[in-house]
N, C-alpha and C positions, 0 to 999 in steps of 0.2 A: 247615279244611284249612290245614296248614301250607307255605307255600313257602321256599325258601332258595334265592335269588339268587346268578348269578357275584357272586363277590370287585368285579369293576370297579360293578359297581351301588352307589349312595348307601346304602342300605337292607341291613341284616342276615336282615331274616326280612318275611313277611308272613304274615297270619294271617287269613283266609275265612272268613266265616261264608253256611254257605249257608240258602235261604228254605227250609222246608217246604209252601208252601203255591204256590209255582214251583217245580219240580223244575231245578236248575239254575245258578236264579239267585243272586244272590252280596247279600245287605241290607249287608253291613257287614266292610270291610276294616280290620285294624290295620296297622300299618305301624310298622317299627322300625326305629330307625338303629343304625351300628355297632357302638355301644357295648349294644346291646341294648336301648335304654329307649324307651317309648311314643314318636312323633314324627306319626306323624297317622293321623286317624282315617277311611273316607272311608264315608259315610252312603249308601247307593242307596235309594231309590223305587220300587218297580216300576209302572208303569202300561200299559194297552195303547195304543199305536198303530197306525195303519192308513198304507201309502205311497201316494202317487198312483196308484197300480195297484191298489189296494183290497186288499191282503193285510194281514193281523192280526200282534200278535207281542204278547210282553212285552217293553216296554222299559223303558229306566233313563229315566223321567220326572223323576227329581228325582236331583239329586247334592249332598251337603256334601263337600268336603275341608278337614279341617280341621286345619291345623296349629298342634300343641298347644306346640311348643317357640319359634316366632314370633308367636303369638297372632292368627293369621292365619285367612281362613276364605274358600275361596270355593265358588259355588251358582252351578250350573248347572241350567237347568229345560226339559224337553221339544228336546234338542236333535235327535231323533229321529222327534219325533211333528212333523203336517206338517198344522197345522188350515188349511182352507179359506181363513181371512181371512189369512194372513200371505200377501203378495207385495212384491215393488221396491216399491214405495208405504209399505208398512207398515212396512217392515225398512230404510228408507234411512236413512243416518246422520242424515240431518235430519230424519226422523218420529223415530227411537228418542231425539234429542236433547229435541225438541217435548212427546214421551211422560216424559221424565221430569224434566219441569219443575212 
């Protein structure tokens, strides 16, 4: 699917590709700047998650954006999904610092 953005947006067009196999969901956006040329790409994941209320879903487990004209790339994972072991403890700036050391 093709989108086309107000004029004030960064971006000229975006371009959708939807999953077959999610009715719905979106694997892989292009994304084009004014001039119309490739400018990033952004990669989805689909994975299930469950909320603290115990309801199901497809979510975007995994994301790449990756921008092809700054050689730039960031990854985002599971911001969605809500396992058991993550709390204050596990997610405080001083464990996630601890954790990637």
């Amino acid at each position: 699917v093709e989108a086309i953005p107000p004029e004030i947006h960064p971006y000229s067009k975006k371009v959708y590709y939807f999953s077959t196999w999610y009715p719905g969901y979106v694997l892989l956006v292009e994304i084009y700047d004014k001039r119309g040329e490739l400018w990033k790409v952004d990669l989805l994941a689909p994975g299930v998650a469950q909320d603290p209320d115990g309801r199901w879903w497809v979510s975007r487990f995994l994301a790449h954006m990756i921008d092809i004209k700054n050689m730039h790339a960031t990854i985002a994972v599971g911001w969605d999904v809500y396992p058991n072991y993550l709390d204050e403890a596990t997610m405080s700036p001083d464990a996630l610092k601890k954790a990637a050391r």
